[in-house]
C-alpha positions, -999 to +999 in steps of 0.1 A: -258+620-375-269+651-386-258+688-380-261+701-416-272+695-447-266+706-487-274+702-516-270+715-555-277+713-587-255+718-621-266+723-657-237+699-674-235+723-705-218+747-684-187+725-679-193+712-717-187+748-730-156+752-711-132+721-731-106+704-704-079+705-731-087+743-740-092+758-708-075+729-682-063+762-655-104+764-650-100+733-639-076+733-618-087+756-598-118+737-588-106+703-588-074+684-575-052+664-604-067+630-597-101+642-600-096+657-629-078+625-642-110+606-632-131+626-650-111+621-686-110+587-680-153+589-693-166+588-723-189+622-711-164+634-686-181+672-676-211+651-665-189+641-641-174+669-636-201+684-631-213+661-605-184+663-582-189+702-583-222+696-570-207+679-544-180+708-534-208+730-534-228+707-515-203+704-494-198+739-482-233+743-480-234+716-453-210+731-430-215+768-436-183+779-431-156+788-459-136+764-473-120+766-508-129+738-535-088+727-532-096+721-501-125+694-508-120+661-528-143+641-540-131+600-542-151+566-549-153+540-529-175+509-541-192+531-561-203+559-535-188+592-536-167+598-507-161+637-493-120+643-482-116+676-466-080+689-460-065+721-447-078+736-416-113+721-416-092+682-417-108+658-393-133+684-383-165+666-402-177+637-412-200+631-442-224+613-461-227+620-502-250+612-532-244+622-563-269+617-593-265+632-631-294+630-654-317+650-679-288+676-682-282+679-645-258+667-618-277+669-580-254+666-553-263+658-515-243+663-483-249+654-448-222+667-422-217+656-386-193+680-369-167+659-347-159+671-315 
């Protein structure tokens, strides 16, 4: 199933220096509302923050092509992060995720398939 691969690493404390409520516009720009809503709902929410940017970058990485971060979501399903591309790269790929945060650091890790 593979054509690509990607994968990458985030310190947390970078998102835990930048506050949701003081700075939510840097935010927004990387994540889509109901991310961002997932994240709050945690106790520790730039872990996961963090975590689904790894998986953005990931992501991108995995495809080689450019693709903004509004483009890429990030959902759950039974507890495995899902990858949900939209714009002009929709339907184009399908993927395969992990995501693991731990010791100060999320790790992200994509596998891509190209569809024809």
């Amino acid at each position: 199933m593979t054509d690509g691969i990607g994968v990458d690493i985030v310190e947390i404390c970078r998102f835990k220096k930048i506050k949701y409520n003081l700075k939510p516009s840097f935010y927004k720009k990387l994540f889509k509302q109901n991310e961002i809503d997932y994240c709050l709902k945690f106790k520790n929410p730039y872990e996961h923050f963090a975590g689904k940017f790894a998986l953005k970058e990931s992501v991108k990485k995995s495809i080689n092509e450019d693709i903004p971060f509004s483009d890429i979501e990030i959902t759950y399903s039974d507890s495995k992060p899902q990858v949900v591309i939209f714009g002009n790269h929709k339907n184009k790929y399908k993927f395969l995720a992990s995501l693991t945060h731990d010791a100060g650091v999320a790790i992200g890790v994509v596998i891509s398939k190209k569809l024809s």
